[in-house]
C-alpha positions in Angstrom: 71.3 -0.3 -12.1 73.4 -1.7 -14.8 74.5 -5.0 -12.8 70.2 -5.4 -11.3 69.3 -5.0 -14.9 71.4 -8.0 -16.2 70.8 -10.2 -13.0 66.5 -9.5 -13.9 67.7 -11.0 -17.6 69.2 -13.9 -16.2 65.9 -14.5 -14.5 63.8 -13.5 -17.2 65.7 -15.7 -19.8 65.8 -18.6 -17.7 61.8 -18.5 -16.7 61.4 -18.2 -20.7 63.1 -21.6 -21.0 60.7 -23.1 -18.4 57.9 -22.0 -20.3 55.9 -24.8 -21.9 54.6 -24.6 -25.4 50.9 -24.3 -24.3 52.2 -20.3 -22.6 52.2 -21.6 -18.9 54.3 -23.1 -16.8 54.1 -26.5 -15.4 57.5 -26.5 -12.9 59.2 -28.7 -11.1 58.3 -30.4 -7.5 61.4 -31.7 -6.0 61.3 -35.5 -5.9 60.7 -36.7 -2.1 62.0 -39.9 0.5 58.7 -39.2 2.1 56.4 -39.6 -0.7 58.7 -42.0 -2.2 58.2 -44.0 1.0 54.1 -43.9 1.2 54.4 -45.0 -2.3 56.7 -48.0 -2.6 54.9 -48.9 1.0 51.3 -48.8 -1.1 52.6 -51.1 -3.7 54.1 -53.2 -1.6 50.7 -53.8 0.4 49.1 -54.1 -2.5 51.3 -56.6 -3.7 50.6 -58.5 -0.9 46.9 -58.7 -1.0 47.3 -59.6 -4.4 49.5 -63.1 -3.2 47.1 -63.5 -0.7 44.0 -63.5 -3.1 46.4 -66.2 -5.4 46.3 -63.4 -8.6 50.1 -62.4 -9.8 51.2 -58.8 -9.3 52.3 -57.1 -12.0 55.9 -56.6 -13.1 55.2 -52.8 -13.4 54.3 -52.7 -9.5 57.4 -54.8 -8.3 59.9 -52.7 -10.5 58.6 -49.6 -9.1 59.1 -51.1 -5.3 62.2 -52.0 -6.3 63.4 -48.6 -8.1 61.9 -46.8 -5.0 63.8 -49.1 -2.6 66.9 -47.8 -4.8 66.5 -44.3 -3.9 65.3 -44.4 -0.4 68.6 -46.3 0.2 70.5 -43.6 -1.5 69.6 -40.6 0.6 69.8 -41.6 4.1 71.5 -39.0 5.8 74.3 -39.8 7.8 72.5 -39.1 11.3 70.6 -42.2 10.4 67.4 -40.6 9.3 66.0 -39.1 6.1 64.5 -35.5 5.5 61.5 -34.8 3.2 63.5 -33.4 0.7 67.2 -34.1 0.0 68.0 -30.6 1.3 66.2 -31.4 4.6 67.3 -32.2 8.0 66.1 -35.2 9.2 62.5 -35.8 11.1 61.1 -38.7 12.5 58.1 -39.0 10.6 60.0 -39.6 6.8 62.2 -41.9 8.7 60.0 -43.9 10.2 58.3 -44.2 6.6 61.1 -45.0 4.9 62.0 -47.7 7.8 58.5 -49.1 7.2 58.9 -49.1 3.6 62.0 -51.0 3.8 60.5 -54.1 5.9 57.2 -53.8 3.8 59.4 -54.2 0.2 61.1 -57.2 1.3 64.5 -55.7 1.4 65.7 -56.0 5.0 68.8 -58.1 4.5 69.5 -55.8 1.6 68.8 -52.8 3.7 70.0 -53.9 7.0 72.2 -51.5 8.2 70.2 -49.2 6.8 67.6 -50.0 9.0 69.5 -50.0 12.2 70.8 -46.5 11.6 67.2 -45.8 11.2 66.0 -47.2 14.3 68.9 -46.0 16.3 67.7 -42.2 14.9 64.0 -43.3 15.4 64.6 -44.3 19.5 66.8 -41.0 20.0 63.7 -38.8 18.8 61.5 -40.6 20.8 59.6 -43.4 19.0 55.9 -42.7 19.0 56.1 -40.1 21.7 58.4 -38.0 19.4 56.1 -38.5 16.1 53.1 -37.1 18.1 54.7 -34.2 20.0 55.4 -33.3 16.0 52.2 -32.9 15.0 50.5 -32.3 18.1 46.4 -32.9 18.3 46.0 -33.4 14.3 45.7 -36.8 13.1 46.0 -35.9 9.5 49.7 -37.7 9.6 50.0 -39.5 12.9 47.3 -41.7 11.8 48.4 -42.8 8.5 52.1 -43.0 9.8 51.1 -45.4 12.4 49.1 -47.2 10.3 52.2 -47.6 7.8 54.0 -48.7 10.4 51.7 -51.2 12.0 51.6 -52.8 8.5 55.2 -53.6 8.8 54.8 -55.0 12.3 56.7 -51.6 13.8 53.7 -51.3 16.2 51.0 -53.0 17.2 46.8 -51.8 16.4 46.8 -50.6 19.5 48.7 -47.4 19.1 47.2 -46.2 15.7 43.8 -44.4 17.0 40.3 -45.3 15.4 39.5 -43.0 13.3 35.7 -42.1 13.4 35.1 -42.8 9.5 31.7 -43.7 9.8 31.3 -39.6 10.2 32.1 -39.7 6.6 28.8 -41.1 5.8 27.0 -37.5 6.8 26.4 -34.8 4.4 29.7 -32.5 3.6 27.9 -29.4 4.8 28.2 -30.8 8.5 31.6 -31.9 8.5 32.7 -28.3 10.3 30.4 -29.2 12.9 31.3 -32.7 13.6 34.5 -32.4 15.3 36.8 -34.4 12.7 40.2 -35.5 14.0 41.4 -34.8 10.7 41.3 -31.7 8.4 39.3 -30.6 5.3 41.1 -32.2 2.9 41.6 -35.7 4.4 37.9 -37.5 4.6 39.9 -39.9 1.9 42.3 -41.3 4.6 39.8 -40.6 7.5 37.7 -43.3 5.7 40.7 -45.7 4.3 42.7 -45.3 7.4 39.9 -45.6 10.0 38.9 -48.8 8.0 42.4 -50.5 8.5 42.3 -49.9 12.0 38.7 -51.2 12.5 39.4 -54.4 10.7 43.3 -55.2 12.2 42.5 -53.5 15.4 40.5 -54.3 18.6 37.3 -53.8 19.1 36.1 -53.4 22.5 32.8 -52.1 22.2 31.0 -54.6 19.9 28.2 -52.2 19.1 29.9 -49.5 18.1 32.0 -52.0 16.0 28.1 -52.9 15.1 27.2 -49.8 13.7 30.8 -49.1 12.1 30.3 -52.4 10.1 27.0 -50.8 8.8 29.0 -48.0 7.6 31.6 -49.4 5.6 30.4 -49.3 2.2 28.6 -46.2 2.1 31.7 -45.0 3.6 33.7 -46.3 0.4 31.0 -44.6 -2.1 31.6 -41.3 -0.4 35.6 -41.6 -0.9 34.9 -43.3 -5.1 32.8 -40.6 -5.1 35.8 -37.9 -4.2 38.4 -39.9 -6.0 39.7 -37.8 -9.3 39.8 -39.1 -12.7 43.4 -39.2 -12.2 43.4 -41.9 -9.4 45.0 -39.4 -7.2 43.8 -37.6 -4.3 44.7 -34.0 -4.6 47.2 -35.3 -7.2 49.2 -35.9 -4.1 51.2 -38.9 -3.5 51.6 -39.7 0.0 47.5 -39.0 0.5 46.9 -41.4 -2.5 49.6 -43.8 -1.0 48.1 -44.3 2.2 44.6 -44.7 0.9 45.5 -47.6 -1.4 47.5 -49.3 1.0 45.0 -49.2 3.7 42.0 -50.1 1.6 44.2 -53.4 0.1 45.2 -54.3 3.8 41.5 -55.7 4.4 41.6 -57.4 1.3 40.0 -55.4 -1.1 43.2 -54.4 -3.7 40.4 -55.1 -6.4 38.1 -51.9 -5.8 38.1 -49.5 -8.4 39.2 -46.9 -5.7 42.7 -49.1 -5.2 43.0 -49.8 -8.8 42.5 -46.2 -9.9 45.2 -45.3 -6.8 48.1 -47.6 -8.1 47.8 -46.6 -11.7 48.5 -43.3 -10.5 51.2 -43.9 -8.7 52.8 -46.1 -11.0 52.0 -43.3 -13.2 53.8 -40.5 -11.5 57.4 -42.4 -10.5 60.5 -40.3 -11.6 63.5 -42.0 -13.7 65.7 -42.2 -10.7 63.2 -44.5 -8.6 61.4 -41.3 -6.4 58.2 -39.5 -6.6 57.4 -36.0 -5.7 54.6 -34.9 -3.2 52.4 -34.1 -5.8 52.3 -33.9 -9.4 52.7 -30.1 -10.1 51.9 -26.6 -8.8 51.1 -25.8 -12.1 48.3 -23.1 -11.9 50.4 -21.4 -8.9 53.7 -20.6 -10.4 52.3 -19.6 -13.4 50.1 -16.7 -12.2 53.0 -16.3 -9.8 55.4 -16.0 -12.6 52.4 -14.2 -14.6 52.5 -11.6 -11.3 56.0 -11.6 -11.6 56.1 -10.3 -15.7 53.5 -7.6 -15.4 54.7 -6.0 -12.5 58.4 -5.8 -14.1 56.8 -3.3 -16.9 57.7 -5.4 -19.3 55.5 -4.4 -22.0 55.2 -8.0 -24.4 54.7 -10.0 -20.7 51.5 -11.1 -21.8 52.7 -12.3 -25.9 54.5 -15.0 -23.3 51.5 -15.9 -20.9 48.1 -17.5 -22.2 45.1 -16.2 -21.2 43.1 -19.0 -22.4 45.2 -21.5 -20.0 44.5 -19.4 -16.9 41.0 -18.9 -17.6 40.5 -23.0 -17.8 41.5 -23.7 -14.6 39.0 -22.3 -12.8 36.0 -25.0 -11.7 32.9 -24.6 -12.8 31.0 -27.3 -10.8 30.6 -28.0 -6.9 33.9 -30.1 -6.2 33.4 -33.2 -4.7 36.1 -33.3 -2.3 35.1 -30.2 -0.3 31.9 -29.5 -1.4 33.2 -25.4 -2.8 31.2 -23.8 -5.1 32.0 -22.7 -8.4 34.4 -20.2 -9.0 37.9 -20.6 -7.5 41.0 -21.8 -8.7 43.3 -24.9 -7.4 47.1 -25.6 -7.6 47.0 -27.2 -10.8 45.2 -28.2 -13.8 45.2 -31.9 -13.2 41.3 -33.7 -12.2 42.7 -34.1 -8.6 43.3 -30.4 -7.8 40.6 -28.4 -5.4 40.0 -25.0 -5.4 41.5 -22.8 -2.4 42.0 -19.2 -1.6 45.8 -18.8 -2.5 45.4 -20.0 -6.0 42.3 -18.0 -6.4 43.7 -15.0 -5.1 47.0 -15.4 -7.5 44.6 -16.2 -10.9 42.6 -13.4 -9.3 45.6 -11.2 -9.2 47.2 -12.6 -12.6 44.1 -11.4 -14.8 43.9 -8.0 -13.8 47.1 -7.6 -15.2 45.1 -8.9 -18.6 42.5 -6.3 -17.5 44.0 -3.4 -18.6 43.9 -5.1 -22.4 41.2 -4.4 -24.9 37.8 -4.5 -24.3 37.4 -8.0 -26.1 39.7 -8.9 -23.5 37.9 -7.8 -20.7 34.8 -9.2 -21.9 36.7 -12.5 -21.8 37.9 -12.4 -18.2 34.6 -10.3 -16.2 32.3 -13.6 -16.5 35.5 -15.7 -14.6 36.4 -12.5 -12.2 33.0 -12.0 -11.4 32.9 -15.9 -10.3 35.8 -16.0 -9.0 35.7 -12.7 -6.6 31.9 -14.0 -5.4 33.6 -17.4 -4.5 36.5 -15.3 -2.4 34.4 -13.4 -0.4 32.2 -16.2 0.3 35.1 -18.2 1.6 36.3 -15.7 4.5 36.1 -16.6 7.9 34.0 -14.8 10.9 37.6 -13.8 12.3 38.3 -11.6 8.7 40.7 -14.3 7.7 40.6 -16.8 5.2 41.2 -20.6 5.1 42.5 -22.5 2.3 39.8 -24.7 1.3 36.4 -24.8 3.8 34.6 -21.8 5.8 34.3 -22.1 9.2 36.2 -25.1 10.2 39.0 -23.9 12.0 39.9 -26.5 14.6 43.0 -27.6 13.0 46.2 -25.9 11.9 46.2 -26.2 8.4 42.2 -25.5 8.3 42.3 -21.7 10.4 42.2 -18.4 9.0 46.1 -17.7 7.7 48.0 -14.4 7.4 49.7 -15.4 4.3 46.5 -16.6 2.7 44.8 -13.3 3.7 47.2 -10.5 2.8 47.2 -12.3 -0.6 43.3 -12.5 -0.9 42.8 -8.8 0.2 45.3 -7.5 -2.9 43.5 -9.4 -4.9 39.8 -7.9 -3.8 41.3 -4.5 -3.9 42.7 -5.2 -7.6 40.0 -5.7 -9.0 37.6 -3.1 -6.7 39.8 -0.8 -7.8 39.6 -1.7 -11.6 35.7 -2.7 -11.1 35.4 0.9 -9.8 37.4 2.9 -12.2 36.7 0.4 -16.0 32.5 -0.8 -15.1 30.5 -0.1 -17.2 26.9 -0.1 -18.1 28.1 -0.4 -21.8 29.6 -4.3 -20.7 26.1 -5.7 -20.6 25.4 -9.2 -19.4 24.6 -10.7 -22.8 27.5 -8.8 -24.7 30.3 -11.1 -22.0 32.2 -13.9 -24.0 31.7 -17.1 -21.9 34.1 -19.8 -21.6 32.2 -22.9 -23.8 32.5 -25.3 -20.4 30.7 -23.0 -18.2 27.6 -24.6 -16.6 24.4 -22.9 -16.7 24.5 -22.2 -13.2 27.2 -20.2 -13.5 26.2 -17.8 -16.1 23.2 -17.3 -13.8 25.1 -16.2 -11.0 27.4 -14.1 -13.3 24.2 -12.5 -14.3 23.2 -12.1 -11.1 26.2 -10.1 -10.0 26.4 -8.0 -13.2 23.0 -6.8 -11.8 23.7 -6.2 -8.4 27.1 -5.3 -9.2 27.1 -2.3 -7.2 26.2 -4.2 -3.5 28.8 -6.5 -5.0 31.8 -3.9 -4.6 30.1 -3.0 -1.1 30.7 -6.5 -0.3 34.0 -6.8 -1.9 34.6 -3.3 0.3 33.7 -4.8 3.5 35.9 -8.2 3.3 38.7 -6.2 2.3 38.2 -4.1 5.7 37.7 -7.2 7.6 40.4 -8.7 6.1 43.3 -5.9 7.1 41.7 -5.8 10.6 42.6 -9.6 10.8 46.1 -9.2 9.5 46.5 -6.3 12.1 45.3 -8.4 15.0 47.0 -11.1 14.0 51.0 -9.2 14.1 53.4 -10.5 16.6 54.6 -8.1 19.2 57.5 -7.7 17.6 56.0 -6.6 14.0 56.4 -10.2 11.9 53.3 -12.2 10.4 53.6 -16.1 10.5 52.6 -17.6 7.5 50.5 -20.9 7.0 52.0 -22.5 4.0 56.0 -21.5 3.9 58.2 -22.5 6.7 61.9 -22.8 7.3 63.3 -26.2 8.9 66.1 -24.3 9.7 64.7 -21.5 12.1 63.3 -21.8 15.3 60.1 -23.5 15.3 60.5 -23.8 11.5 58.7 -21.1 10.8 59.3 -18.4 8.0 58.4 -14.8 9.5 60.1 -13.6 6.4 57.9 -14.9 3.9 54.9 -13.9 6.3 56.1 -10.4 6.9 56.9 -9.8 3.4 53.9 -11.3 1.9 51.7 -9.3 4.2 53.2 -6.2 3.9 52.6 -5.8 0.1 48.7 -6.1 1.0 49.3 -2.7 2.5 51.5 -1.4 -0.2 48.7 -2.4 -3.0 45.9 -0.4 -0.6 48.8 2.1 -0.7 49.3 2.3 3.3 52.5 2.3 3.6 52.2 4.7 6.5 49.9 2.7 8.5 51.4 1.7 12.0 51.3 -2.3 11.4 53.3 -1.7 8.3 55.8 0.5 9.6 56.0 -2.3 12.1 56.4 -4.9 9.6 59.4 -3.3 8.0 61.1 -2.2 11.2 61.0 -6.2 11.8 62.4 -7.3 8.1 65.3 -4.8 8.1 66.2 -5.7 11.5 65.6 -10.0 10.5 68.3 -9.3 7.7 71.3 -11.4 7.5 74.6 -9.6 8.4 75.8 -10.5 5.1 72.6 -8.7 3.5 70.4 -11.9 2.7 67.4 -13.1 4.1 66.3 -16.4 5.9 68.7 -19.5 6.0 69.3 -21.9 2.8 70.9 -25.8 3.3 72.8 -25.4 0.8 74.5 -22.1 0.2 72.9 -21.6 -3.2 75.9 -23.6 -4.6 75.0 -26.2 -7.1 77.6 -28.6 -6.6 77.0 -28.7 -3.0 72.9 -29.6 -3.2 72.5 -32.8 -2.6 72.1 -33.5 1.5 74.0 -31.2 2.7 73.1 -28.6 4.9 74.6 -25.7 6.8 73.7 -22.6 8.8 75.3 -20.1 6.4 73.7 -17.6 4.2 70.5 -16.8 3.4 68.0 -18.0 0.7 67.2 -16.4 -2.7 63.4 -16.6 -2.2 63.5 -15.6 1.3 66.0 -12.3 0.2 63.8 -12.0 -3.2 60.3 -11.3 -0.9 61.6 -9.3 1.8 63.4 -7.0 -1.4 60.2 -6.7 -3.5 58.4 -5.4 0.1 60.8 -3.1 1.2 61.2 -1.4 -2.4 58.2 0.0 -1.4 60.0 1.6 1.4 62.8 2.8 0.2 62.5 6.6 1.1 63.1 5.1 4.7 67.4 5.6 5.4 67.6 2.3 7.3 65.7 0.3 4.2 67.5 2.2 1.8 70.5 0.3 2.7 69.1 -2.7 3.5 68.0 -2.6 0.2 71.4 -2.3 -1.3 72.4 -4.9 0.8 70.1 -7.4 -0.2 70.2 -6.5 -3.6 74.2 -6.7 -3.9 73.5 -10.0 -2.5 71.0 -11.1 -4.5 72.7 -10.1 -7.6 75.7 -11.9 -6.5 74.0 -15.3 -6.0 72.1 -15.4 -9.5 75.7 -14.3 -11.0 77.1 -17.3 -9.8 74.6 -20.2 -10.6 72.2 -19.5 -7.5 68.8 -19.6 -9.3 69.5 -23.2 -10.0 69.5 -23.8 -5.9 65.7 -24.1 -4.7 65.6 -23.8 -0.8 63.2 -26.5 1.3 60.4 -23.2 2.4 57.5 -24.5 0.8 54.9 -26.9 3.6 52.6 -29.3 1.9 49.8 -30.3 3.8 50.7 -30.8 7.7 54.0 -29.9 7.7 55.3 -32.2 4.8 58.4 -29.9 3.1 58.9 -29.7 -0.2 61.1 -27.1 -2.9 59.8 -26.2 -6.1 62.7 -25.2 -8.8 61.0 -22.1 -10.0 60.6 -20.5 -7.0 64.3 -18.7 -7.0 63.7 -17.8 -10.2 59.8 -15.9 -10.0 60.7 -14.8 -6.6 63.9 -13.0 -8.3 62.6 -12.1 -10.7 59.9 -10.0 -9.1 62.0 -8.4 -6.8 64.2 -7.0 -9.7 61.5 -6.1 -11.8 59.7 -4.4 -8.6 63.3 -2.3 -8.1 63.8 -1.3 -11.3 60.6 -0.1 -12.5 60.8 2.1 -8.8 63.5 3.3 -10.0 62.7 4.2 -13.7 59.8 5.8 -12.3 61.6 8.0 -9.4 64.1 8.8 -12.6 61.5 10.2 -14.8 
């Protein structure tokens, strides 16, 4: 107990210096040859267009090409290719980026052999061939990738496929039914992408080509219309990249939609020449590292967290990029983030732990639970499961019902039907809530509305949370594990993470405390037999050694996030022999690794939008700390 309790303070101390002033935390995305690649590719293009219309680029664009050159130069990987991260293996998609970036910056005889390493990796994985059997039927990368690459004469038009943008032009509520090649999130590059190809392609039916021509500005409108005060769409690089370097390819750098694009980009660019896949995960790991506090029992958690902060991410207005209602929470606090049902579901989760405050308190956070539970039920899918962003589209990976985003939604429906349940009352009345001064009218109206109804409300509530563990149920391999959406491992067959998955969904039936139920039992029979003979969990690159982290990686121990989920699941087990000592396994392990500098080690598990890898630095250190905190209290409790 002694030696768990110290390795939790280690944790705990080094999450508190993380912490920014404001009582959240904004952590750190891992900077990235891919994004680094669509970005000094952008403002290269740009550049161009900008000779070609006789105006001077500025100096600030061509020192940024030249800084990103820099780094994509120094972390090519030996095999010739580069990963998305510099833990990762490398994949033909950031090499052929980083290959295109290259001849689009002007640096070939500077980067020569470079390139020839890259092109000797490129023809062994297959070329084209290679990059689709990667992503299979969604054009959400393949399409921007090609295009990228037929802007630096790597292929011709004729293998980037026309994307229908001219679909973009039709109301957002019919997008689901339209069949887009692309998914939810991408109408931005649909639009930008499909008009690079229309203009430097062929055309061989001229009145389709007609009617596409028609098209084109109302097409442009609609994507102005989505862009984010911040320039950036979804605050994500390699989306914003390959929007503004499509749309300055047919001659238009000068549109307020390019402009706005490059200033962001210019904007975001590291010290050392990269840029990360997007600009923070803000909102997430702090309700993750909120989650993480409260559930420790440690009782000043919240003299550390701000309420206020939480409570102001939420959107109040219909977002223009997928058309959700109010109510939900995105990944961070910047213009460009959307709402989805992960980050609602881990605000969700984050101010119930705020719940159990004073009754000021709670008339604080009902209004924005109230909103926020209405827009999570609304969001769940005929099947029981629940998409990130849109209902009902569910054509493409990265659009379907998840088991990761559904374990996590259902805890945080029963949280608070629990809490709704036990703490409603008809003393709370509508007019007595303390609203949060940017809240539309609209809202209040519908917060109204359910404080009224509130008891069909909880029936609702009820019903999605049934729905929801029939879908996780149904969706259990054969062998007990859950697959999630979002996490993956590069270095495990198929990359996926079945531990993340497993352990995620198994604390959905802990929280509905159902710990005997059959899929559960499952679940853990899986994770204890899934553990590492050396008592971790999934594989790491690097060995959670911090002078070994840059590009190198190896098939050796485990990871501390993967061993910190599967250990705060199966402390929820632990009157079960077999996870008893897989438990002191792990946990000998665990404590081990954060001993000897591990938490400073983030492992490549975290996907970012079709299958784009990234690490964030605090995840070793919330996902540790949890697990500790989840231990001990067990154990304080079983002792008193």
């Amino acid at each position: 107990m002694k030696d768990y309790q110290a390795a939790w303070q280690i944790a705990y101390e080094k999450l508190l210096t993380r912490c920014e002033s404001g009582g959240f935390w904004r952590g750190h995305l891992c900077s990235s040859p891919l994004a680094t690649a669509t970005a000094t590719s952008a403002l290269a293009v740009y550049n161009r267009a900008l000779w070609a219309a006789k105006e001077r680029p500025a100096s600030a664009v061509e020192r940024a090409i030249e800084a990103g050159v820099d780094y994509l130069l120094s972390t090519q990987r030996s095999d010739g290719g580069w990963g998305d991260t510099e833990r990762s293996l490398s994949n033909i998609a950031t090499t052929y980026l980083v290959s295109a970036a290259l001849e689009l910056s002007g640096s070939k005889s500077q980067a020569e052999s470079s390139i020839k390493m890259a092109q000797a990796y490129i023809e062994r994985e297959g070329r084209e061939d290679g990059l689709r059997q990667r992503y299979g039927s969604d054009q959400t990368f393949v399409a921007p990738i090609l295009t990228n690459i037929a802007l630096s004469g790597g292929c011709t038009w004729d293998d980037v496929p026309q994307l229908p943008f001219e679909l973009a032009i039709f109301p957002q509520s019919l997008y689901r039914f339209l069949r887009l090649p692309v998914v939810s999130y991408a109408i931005p590059a649909l639009v930008a992408i499909g008009l690079a190809r229309f203009h430097h392609g062929p055309k061989p039916n001229k009145a389709l080509a007609w009617l596409r021509g028609l098209a084109e500005k109302k097409c442009l409108y609609v994507v102005e219309r989505m862009q984010p005060h911040s320039g950036g769409f979804l605050e994500a690089v390699p989306l914003t990249a390959f929007v503004a370097m499509s749309l300055s390819s047919i001659g238009i750098p000068e549109h307020p939609i390019v402009q706005k694009a490059i200033h962001f980009l210019i904007s975001l660019q590291r010290g050392d020449g990269s840029w990360p896949v997007d600009i923070d995960l803000a909102t997430w790991v702090t309700t993750l590292a909120t989650n993480a506090l409260a559930v420790s029992g440690l009782a000043t958690w919240h003299e550390t967290v701000n309420l206020d902060w939480i409570l102001s991410c939420q959107h109040f207005s219909v977002h223009p990029f997928t058309g959700a209602p109010p109510g939900g929470w995105g990944w961070t606090n910047h213009s460009g983030s959307v709402p989805d049902s992960d980050d609602t579901s881990g605000a969700l989760l984050a101010l119930a732990h705020f719940w159990r405050g004073n009754e000021h308190v709670r008339k604080r956070v009902l209004p924005a639970v109230l909103l926020g539970l209405d827009w999570l039920v609304g969001l769940q899918n005929r099947d029981g499961g629940w998409p990130t962003f849109c209902r009902g589209w569910g054509k493409l990976p990265f659009d379907r019902s998840a088991v990761d985003l559904t374990a996590h939604a259902v805890r945080a429906l029963n949280a608070w039907y629990l809490l709704l349940t036990t703490w409603f009352s008809s003393e709370i009345a509508s007019d007595s809530l303390v609203w949060n001064e940017r809240w539309p009218e609209v809202a209040i109206r519908k917060v109204c509305h359910l404080r009224r109804i509130y008891r069909s409300f909880l029936d609702r509530i009820s019903i999605a949370i049934k729905k929801g563990l029939r879908f996780l149920r149904q969706n259990q391999r054969p062998d007990g594990r859950w697959l999630p959406l979002w996490f993956g491992n590069e270095l495990l067959p198929n990359e996926e993470n079945p531990v993340y998955g497993t352990s995620r969904c198994l604390m959905a039936f802990v929280d509905l405390d159902m710990t005997g139920d059959e899929s559960a039992m499952r679940g853990v029979d899986w994770l204890v037999r899934a553990q590492n003979p050396d008592g971790s969990w999934g594989r790491s690159p690097c060995s959670c050694q911090v002078h070994q982290l840059r590009g190198r990686v190896s098939e050796g121990a485990g990871s501390i996030e993967e061993t910190a989920l599967a250990i705060s699941a199966l402390s929820h087990f632990e009157h079960i022999p077999e996870v008893s000592r897989a438990l002191e396994d792990g946990l000998r392990w665990l404590v081990a690794h954060i001993e000897s500098g591990g938490l400073d080690c983030a492992t490549p598990i975290g996907l970012y939008f079709a299958r784009l890898w990234y690490y964030e630095e605090l995840y070793p250190v919330v996902f540790a700390l949890e697990a500790l905190g989840r231990y001990l209290r067990r154990r304080r409790q079983s002792f008193a």
